[in-house]
gemmi code that builds the backbone of each chain (N, CA, C; Angstrom):
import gemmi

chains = {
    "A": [
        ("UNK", (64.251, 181.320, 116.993), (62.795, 181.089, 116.918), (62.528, 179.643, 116.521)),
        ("UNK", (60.974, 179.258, 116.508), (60.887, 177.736, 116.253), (61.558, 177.691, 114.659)),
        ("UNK", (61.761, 178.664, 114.197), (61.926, 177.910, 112.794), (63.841, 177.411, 112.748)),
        ("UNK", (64.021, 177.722, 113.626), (65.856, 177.445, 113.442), (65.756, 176.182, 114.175)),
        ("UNK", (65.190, 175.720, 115.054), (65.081, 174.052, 115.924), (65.242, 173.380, 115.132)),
        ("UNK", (66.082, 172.800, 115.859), (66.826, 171.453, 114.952), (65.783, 170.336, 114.617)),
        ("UNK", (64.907, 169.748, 113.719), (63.988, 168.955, 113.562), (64.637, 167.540, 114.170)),
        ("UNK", (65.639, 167.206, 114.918), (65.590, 165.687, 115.433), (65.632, 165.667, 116.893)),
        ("UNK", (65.279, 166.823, 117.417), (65.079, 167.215, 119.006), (63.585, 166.360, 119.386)),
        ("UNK", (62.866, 167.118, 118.894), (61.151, 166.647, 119.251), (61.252, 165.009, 118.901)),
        ("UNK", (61.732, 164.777, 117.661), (61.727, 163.458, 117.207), (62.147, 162.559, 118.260)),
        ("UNK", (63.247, 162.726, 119.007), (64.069, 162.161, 120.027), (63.462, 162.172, 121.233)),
        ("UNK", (62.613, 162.899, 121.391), (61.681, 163.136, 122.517), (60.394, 161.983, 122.226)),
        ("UNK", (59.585, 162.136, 121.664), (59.125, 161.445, 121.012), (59.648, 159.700, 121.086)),
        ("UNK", (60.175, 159.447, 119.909), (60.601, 158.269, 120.322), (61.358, 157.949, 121.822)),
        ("UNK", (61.332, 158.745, 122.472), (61.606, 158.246, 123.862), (60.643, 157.907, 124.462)),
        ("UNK", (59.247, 158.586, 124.476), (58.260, 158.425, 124.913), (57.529, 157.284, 124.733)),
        ("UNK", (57.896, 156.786, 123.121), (57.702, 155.428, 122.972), (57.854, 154.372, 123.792)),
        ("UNK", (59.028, 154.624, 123.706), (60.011, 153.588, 124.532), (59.663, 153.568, 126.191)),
        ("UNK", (59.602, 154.893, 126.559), (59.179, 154.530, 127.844), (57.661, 153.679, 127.994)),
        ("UNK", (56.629, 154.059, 127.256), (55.478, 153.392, 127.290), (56.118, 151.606, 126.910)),
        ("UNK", (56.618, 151.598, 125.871), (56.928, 149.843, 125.968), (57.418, 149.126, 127.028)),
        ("UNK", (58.706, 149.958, 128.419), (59.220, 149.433, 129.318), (57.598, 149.319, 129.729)),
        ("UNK", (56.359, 150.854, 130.314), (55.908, 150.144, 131.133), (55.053, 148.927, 130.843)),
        ("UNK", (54.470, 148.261, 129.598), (54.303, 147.642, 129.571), (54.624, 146.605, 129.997)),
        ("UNK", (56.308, 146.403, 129.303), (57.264, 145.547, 129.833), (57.253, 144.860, 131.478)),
        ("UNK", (56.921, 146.360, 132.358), (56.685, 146.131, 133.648), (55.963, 145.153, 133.827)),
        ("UNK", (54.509, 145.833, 133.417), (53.047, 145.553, 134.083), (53.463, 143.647, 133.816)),
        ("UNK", (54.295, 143.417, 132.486), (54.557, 142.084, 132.243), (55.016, 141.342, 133.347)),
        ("UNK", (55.805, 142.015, 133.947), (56.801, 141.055, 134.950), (56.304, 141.123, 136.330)),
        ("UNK", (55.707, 141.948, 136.225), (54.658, 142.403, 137.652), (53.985, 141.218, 137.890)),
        ("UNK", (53.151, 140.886, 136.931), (52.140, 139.051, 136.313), (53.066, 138.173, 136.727)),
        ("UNK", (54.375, 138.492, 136.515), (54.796, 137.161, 137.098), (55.855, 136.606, 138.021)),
        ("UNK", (55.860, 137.730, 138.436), (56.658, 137.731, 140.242), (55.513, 137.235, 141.299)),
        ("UNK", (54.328, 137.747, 141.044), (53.421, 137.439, 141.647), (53.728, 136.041, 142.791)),
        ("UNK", (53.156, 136.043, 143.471), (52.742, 134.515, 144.103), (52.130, 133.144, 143.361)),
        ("UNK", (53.660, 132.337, 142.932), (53.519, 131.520, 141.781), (52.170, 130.433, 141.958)),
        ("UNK", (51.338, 130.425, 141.149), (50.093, 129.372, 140.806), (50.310, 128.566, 139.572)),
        ("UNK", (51.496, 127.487, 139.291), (51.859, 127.359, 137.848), (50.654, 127.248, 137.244)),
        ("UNK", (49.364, 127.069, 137.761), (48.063, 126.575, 137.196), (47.473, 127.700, 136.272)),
        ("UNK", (47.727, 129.341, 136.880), (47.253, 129.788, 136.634), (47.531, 130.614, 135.230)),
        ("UNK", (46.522, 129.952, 133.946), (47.188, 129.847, 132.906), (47.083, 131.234, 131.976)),
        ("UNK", (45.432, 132.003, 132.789), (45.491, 133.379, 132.314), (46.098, 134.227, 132.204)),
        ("UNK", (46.988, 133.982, 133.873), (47.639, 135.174, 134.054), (49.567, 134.715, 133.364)),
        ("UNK", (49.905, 133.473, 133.229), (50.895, 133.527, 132.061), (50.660, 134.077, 130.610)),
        ("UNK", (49.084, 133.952, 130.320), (48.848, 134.331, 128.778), (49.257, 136.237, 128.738)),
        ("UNK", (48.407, 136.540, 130.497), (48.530, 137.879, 130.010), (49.974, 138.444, 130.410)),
        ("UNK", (50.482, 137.648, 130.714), (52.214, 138.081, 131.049), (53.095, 138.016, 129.418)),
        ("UNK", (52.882, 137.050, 128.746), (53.092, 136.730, 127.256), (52.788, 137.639, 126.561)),
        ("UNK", (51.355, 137.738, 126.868), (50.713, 139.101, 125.962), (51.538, 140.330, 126.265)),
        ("UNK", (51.573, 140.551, 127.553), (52.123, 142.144, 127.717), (53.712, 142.146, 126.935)),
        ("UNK", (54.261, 141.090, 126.812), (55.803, 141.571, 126.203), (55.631, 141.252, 124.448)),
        ("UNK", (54.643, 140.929, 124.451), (54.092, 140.778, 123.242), (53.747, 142.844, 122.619)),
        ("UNK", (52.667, 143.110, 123.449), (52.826, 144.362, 123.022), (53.800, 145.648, 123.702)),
        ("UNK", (54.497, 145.364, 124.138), (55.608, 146.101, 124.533), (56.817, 146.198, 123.189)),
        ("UNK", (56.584, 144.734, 122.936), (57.756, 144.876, 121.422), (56.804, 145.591, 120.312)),
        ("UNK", (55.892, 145.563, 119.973), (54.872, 145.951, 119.530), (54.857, 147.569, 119.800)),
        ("UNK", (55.109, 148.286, 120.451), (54.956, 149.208, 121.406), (56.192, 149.680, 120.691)),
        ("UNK", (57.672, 149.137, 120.783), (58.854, 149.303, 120.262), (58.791, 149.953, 119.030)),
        ("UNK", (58.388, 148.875, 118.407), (58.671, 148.936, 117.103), (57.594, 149.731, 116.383)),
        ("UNK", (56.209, 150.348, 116.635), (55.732, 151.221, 116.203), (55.960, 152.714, 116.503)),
        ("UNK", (57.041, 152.723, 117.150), (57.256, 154.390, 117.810), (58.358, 154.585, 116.736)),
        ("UNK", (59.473, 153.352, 116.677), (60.401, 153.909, 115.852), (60.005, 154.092, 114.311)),
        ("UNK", (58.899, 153.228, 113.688), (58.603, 153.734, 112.605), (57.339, 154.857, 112.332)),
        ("UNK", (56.655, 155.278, 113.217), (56.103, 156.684, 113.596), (56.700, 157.612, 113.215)),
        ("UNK", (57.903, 157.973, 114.073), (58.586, 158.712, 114.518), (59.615, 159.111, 113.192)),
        ("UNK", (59.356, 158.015, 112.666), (60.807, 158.377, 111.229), (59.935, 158.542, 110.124)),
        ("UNK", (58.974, 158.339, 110.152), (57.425, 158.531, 109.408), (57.232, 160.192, 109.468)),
        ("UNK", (57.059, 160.994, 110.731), (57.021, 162.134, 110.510), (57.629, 162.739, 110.631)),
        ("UNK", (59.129, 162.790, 110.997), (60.210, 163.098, 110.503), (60.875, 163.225, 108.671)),
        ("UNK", (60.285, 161.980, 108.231), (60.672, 162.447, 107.083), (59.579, 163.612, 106.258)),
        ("UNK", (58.433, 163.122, 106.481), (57.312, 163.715, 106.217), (57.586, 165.425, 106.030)),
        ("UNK", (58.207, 165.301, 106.946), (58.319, 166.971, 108.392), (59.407, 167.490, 106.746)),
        ("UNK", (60.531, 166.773, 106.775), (61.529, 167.790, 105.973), (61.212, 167.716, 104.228)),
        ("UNK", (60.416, 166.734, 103.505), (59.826, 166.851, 102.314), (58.607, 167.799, 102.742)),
        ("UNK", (58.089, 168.782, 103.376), (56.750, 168.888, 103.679), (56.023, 168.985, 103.295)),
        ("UNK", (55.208, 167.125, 103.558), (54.552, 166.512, 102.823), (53.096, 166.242, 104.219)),
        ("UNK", (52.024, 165.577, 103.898), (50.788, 165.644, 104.895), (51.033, 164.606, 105.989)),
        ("UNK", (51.669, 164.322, 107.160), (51.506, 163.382, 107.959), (50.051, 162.597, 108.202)),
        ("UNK", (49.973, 161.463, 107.548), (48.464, 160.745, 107.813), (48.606, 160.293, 109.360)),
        ("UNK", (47.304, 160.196, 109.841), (46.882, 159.547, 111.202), (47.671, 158.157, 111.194)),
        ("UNK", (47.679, 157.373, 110.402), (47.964, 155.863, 110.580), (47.536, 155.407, 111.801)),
        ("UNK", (47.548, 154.046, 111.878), (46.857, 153.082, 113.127), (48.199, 152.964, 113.985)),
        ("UNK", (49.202, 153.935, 114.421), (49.774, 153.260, 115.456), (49.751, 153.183, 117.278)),
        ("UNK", (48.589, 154.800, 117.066), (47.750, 154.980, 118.356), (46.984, 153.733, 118.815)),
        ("UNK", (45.898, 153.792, 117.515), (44.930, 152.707, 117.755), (45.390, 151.330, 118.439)),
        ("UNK", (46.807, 151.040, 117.082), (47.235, 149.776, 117.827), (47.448, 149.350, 119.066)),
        ("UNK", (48.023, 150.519, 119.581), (48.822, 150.494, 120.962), (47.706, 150.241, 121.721)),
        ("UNK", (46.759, 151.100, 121.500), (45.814, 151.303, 122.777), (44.711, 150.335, 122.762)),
        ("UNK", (45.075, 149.250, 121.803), (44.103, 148.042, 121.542), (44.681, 146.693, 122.423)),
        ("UNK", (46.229, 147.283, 122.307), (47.103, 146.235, 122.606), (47.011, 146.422, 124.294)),
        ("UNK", (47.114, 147.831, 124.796), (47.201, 147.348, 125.865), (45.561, 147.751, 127.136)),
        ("UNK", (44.917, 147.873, 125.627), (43.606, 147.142, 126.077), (43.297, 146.242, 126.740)),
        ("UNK", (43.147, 145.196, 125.565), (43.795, 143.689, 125.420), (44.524, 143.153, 127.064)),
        ("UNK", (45.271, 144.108, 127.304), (46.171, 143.238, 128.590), (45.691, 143.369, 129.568)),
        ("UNK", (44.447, 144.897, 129.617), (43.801, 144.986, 130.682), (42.813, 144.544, 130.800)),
        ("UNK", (42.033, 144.028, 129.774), (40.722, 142.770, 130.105), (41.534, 141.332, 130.724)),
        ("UNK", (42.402, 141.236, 130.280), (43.349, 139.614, 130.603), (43.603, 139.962, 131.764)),
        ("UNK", (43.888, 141.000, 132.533), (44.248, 140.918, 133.860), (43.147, 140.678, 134.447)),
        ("UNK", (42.065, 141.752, 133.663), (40.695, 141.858, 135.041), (40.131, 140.088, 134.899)),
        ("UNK", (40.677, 139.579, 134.065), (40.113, 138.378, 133.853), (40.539, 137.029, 134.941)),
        ("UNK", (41.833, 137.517, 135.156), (42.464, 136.500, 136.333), (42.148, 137.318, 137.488)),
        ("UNK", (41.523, 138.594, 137.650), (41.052, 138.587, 138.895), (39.377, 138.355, 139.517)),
        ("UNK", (39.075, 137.967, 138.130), (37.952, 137.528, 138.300), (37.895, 135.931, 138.321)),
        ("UNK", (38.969, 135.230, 138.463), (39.090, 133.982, 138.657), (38.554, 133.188, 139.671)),
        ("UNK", (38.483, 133.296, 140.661), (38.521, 133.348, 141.794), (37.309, 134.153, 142.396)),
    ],
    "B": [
        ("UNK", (34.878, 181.186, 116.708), (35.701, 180.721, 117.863), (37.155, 181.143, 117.659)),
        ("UNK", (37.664, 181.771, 118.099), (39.245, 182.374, 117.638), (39.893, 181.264, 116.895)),
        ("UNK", (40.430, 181.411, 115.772), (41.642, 180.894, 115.236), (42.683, 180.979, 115.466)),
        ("UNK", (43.533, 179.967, 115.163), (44.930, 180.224, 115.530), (45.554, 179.424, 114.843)),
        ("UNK", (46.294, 180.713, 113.942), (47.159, 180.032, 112.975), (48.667, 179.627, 112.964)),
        ("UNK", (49.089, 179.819, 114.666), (50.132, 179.631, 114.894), (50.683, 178.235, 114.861)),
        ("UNK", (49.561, 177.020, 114.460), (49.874, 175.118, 114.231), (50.392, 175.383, 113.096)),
        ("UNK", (50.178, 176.715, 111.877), (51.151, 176.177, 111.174), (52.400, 176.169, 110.877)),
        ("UNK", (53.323, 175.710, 109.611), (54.838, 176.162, 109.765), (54.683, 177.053, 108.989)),
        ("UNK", (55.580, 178.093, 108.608), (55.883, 179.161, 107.892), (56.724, 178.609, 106.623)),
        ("UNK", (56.114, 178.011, 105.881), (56.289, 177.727, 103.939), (56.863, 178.532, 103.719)),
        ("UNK", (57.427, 179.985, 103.671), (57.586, 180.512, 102.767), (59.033, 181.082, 103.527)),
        ("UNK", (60.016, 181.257, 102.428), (61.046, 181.555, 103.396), (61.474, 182.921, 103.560)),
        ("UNK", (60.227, 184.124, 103.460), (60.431, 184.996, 103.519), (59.852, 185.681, 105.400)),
        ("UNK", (59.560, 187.066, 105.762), (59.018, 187.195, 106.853), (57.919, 186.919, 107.221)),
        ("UNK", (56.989, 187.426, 106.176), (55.847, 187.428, 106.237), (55.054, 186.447, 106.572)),
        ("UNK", (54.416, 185.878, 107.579), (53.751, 184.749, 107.439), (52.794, 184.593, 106.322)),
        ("UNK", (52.427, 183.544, 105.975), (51.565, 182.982, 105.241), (50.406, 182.209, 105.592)),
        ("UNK", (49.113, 182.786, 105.417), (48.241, 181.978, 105.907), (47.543, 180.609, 104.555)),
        ("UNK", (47.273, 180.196, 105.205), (46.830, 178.654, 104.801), (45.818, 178.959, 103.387)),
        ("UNK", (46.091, 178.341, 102.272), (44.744, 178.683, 101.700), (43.690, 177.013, 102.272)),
        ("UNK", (44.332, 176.416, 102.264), (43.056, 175.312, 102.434), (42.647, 175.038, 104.185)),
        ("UNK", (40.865, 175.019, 103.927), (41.062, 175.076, 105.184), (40.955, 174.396, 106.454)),
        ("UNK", (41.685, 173.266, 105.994), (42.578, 172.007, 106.647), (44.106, 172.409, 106.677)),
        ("UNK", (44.773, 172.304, 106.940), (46.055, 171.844, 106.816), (46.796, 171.102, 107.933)),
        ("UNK", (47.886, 170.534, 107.214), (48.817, 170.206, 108.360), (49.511, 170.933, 109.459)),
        ("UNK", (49.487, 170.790, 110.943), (50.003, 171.535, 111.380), (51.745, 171.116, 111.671)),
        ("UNK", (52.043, 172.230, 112.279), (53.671, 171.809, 112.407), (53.822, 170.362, 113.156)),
        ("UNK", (54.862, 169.319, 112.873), (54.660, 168.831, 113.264), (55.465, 168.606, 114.408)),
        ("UNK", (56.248, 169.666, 114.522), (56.218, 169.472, 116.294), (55.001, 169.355, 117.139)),
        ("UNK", (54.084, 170.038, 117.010), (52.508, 169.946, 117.790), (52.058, 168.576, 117.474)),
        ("UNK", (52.026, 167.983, 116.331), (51.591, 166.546, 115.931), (52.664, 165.350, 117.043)),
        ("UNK", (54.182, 166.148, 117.268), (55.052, 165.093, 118.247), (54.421, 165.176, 119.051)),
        ("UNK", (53.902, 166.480, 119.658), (53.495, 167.021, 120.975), (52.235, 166.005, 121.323)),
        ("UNK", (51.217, 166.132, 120.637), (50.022, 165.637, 121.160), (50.204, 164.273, 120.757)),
        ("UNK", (51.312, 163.598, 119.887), (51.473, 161.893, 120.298), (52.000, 161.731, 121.755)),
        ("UNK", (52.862, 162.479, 122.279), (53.460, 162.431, 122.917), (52.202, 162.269, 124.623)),
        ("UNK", (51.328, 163.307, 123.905), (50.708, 163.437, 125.714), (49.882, 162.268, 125.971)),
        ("UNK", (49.362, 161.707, 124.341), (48.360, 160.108, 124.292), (49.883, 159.082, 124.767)),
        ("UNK", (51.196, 158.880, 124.364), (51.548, 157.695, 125.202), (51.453, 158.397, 126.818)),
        ("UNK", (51.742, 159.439, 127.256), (51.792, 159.403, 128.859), (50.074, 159.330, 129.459)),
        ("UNK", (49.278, 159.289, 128.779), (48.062, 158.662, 129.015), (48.257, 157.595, 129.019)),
        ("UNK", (48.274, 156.816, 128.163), (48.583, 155.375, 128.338), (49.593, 154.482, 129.179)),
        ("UNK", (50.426, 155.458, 129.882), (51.445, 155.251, 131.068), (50.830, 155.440, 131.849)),
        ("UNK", (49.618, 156.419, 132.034), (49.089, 156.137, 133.063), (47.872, 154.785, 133.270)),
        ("UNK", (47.598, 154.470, 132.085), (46.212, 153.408, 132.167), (47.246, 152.321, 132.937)),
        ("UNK", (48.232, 152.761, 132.180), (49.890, 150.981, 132.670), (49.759, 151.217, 134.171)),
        ("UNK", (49.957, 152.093, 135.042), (49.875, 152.449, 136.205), (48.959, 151.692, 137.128)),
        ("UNK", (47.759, 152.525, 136.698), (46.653, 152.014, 136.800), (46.113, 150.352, 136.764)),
        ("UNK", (46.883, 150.061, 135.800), (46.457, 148.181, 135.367), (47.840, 147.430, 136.464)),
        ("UNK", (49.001, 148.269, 136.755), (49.487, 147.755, 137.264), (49.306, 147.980, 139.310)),
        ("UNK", (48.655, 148.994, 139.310), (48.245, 148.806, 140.716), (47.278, 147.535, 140.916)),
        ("UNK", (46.072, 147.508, 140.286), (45.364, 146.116, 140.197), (46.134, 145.053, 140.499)),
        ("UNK", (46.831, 144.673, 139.332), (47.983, 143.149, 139.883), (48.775, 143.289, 141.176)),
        ("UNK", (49.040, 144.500, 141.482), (49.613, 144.525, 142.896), (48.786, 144.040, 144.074)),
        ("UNK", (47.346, 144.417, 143.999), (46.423, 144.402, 144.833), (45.990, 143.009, 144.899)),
        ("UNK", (46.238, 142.714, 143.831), (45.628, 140.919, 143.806), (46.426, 140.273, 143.711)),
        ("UNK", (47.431, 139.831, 142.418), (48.637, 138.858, 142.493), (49.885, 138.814, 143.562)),
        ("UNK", (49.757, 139.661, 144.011), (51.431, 139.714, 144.590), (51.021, 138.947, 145.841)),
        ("UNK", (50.047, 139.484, 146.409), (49.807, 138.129, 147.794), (49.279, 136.914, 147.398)),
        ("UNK", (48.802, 136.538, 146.277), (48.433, 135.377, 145.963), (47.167, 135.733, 145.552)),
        ("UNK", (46.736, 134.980, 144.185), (45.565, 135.572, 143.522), (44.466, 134.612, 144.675)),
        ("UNK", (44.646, 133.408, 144.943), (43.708, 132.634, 145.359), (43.425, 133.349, 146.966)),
        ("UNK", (44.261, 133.847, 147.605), (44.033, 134.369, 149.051), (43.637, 135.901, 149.305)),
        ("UNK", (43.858, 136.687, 147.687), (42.926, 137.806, 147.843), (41.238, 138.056, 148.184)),
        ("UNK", (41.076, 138.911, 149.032), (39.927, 139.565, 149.510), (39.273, 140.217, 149.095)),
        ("UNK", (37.914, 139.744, 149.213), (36.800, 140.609, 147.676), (36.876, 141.716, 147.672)),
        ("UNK", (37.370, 142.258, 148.671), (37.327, 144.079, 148.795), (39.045, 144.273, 148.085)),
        ("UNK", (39.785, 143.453, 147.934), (41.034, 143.685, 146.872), (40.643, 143.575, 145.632)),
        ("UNK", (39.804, 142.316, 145.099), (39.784, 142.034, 144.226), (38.690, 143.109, 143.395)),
        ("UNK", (37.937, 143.672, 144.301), (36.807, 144.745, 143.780), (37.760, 146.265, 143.470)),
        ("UNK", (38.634, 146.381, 144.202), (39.891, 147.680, 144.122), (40.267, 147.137, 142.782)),
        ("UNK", (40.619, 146.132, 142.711), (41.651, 145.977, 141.093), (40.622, 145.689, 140.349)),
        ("UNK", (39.659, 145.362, 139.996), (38.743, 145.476, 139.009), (38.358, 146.917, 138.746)),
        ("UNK", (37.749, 147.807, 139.794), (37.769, 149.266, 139.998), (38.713, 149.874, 138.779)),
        ("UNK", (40.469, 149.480, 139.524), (41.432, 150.072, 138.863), (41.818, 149.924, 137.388)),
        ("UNK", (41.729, 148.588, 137.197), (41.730, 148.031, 135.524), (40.667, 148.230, 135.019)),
        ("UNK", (39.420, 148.889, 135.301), (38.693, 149.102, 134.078), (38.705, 150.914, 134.059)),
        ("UNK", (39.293, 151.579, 134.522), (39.773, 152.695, 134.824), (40.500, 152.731, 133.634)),
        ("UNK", (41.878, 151.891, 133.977), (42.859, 151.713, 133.047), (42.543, 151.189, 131.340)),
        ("UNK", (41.544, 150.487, 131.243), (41.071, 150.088, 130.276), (40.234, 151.165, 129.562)),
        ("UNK", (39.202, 152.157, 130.575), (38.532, 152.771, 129.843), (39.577, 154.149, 129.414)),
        ("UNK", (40.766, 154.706, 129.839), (41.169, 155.810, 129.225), (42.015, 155.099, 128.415)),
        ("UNK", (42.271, 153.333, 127.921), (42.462, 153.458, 126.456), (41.718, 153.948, 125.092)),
        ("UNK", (40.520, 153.759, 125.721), (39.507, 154.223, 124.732), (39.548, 155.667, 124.941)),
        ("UNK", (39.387, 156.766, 125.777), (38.889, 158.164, 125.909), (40.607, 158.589, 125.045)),
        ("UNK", (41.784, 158.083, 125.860), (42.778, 158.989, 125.323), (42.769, 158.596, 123.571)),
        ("UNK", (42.584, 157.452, 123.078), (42.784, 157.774, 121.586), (41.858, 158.826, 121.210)),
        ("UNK", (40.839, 158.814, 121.336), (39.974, 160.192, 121.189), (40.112, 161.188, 120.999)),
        ("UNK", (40.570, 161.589, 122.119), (41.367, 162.810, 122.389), (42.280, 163.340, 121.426)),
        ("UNK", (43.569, 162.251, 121.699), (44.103, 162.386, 120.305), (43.524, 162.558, 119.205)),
        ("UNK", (42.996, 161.918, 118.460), (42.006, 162.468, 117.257), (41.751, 163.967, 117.214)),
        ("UNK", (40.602, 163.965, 118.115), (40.111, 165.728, 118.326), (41.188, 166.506, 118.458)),
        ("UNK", (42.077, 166.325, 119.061), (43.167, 167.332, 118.947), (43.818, 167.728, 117.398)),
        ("UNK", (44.238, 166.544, 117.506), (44.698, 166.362, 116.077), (43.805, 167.285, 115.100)),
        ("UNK", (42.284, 167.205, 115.375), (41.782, 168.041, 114.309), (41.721, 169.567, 114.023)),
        ("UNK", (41.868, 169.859, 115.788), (41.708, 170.724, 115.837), (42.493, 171.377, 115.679)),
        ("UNK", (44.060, 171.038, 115.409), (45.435, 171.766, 114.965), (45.163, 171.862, 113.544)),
        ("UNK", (44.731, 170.579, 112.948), (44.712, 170.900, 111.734), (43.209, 172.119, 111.242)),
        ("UNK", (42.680, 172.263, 111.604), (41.691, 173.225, 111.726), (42.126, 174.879, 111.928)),
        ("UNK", (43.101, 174.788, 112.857), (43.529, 176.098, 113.320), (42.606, 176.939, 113.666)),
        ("UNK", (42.123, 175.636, 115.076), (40.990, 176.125, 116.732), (41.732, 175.954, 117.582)),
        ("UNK", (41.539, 176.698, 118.817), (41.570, 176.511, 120.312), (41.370, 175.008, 120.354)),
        ("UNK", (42.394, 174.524, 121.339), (42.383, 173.033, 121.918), (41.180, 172.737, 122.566)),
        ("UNK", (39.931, 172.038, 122.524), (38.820, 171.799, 123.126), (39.407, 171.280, 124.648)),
        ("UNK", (38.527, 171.289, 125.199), (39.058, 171.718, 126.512), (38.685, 169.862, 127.558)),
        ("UNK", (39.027, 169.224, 128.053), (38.913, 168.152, 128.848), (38.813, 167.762, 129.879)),
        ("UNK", (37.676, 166.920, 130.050), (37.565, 166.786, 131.840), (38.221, 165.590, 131.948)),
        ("UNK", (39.019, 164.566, 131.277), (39.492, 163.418, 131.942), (40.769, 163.629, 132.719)),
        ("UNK", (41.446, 164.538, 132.534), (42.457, 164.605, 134.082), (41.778, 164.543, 134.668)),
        ("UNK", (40.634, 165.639, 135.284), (39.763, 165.799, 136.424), (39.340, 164.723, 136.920)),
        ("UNK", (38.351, 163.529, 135.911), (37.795, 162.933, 136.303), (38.379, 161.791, 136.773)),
        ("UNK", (39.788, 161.201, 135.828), (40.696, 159.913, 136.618), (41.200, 160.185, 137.480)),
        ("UNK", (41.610, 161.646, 138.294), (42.129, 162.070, 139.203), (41.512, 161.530, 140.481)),
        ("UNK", (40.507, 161.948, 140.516), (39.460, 162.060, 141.339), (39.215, 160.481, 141.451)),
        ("UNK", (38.880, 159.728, 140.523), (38.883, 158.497, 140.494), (39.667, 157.629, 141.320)),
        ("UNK", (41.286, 157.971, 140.581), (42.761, 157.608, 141.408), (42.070, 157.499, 142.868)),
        ("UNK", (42.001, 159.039, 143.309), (42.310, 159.354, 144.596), (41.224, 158.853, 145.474)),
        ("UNK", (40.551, 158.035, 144.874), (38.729, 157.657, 145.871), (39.454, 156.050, 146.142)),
        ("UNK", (40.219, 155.713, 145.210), (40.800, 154.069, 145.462), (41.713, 154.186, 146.492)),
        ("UNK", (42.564, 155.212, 146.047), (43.935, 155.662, 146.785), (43.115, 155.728, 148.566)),
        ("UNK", (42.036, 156.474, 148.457), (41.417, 156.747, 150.058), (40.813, 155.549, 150.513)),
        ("UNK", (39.761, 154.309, 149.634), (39.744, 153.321, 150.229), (40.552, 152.215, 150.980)),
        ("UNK", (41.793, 152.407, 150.227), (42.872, 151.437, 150.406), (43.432, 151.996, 151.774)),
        ("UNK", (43.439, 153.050, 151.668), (44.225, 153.807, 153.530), (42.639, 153.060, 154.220)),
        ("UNK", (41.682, 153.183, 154.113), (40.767, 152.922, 155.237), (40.772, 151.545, 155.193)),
        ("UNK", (41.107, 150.884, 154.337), (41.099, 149.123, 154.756), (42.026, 148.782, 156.000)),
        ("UNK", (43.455, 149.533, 155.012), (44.362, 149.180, 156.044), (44.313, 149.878, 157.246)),
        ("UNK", (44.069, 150.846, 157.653), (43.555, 151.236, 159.227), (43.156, 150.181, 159.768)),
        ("UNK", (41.541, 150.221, 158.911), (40.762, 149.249, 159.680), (41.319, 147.417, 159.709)),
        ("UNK", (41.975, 146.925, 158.699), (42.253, 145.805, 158.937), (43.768, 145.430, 159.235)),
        ("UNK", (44.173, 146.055, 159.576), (45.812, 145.923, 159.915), (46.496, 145.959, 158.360)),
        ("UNK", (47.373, 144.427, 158.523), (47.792, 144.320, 157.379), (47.324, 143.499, 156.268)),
        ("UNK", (46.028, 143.209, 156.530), (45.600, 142.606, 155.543), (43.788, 143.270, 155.232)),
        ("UNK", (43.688, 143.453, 154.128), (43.066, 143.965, 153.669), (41.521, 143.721, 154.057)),
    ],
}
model = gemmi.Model(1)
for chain_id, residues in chains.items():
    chain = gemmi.Chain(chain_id)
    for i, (resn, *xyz) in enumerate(residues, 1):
        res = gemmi.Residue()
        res.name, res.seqid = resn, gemmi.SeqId(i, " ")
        for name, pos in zip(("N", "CA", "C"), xyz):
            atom = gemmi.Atom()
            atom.name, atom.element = name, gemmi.Element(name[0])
            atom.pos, atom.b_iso = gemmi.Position(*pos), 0.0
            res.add_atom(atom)
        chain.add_residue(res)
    model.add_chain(chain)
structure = gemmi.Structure()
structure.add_model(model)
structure.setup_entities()
């Protein structure tokens, strides 16, 4: 039953999920700059910068999430909300105004 | 509205379940992995989404894209932009509602980005019909 599950299954799941969201960031990064080179075009390097900017960002808040309610989970103690949703989804906010921004360049 | 006290864990290490005296609590937090889990594949999809845009515009050259590209990737990135805002939400409400021990409130944004997706997805086949290979 759920109560015999090994508590570092979900966790592992979880922080994978992280991780996959940081590659795609990672992507959308390199996507910006395979593009058809404009060295001029200085937005769309910022938002290529930016995106691996929050991709590490992206990284590194899943793994301390993730060990956050994990430990939480086996003292059982109250998991708080913390800002690491918010962050993320500010961050790759953030990358999607900077894009719509170099396509509004032009 | 039916309860359901199955978000929580079973404290006590006997059979009997135990119901909650307060009436908040934490729910298990596998369900707490669970519903982080479904806000990042939301946000894989906004990435999707923000990354069809740059396809539509950068990859042939931002300066030689066509207003009807450049109107598709604006379309698509504020798509992508707006279910950063709806999915943290979501999350939240969910979140409360485990800790509440309610029925999951129920959501139209699959429906509605779906539908969304698929109206870009259908313009883009009728460009290219109509304009060969260029948009």
């Amino acid at each position: 039953m759920l109560r015999e599950e090994r508590p570092g299954l979900q966790a592992e799941r979880t922080l994978l999920a992280w991780d996959r969201t940081a590659l795609a960031i990672l992507a959308n990064g390199a996507l910006l700059l395979v593009s058809n080179v404009d060295r001029n075009d200085v937005l769309r390097i910022t938002a290529a910068v930016v995106a691996v900017a929050v991709a590490l960002l992206a990284a590194y808040l899943g793994r301390i999430r993730v060990q956050q309610i994990v430990d939480a989970a086996r003292r059982h103690q109250v998991v708080n909300a913390g800002p690491a949703m918010t962050l993320l989804a500010g961050g790759v906010l953030l990358l999607g105004v900077l894009e719509l921004a170099t396509f509004l360049r032009y | 509205m039916a309860r359901v006290t199955s978000w929580r864990t079973l404290r006590r290490a006997g059979d009997r379940p135990v119901l909650p005296e307060a009436e908040e609590a934490d729910p298990d937090y596998r369900f707490t992995l669970a519903n982080e889990r479904t806000f990042l594949a939301w946000m894989r999809t906004a990435l999707g989404m923000l990354a069809g845009a740059v396809a539509l515009v950068h990859v042939a050259g931002n300066k030689h894209a066509s207003t009807t590209q450049r109107s598709l990737a604006v379309v698509l990135a504020c798509l992508g932009i707006l279910i950063c805002l709806t999915s943290v939400r979501r999350w939240q409400v969910v979140q409360q509602a485990m800790r509440r021990g309610e029925d999951l409130p129920p959501s139209r944004h699959p429906l509605l980005f779906s539908v969304a997706v698929a109206l870009v997805g259908v313009a883009v086949v009728v460009l290219l019909l109509n304009g060969g290979s260029r948009l």
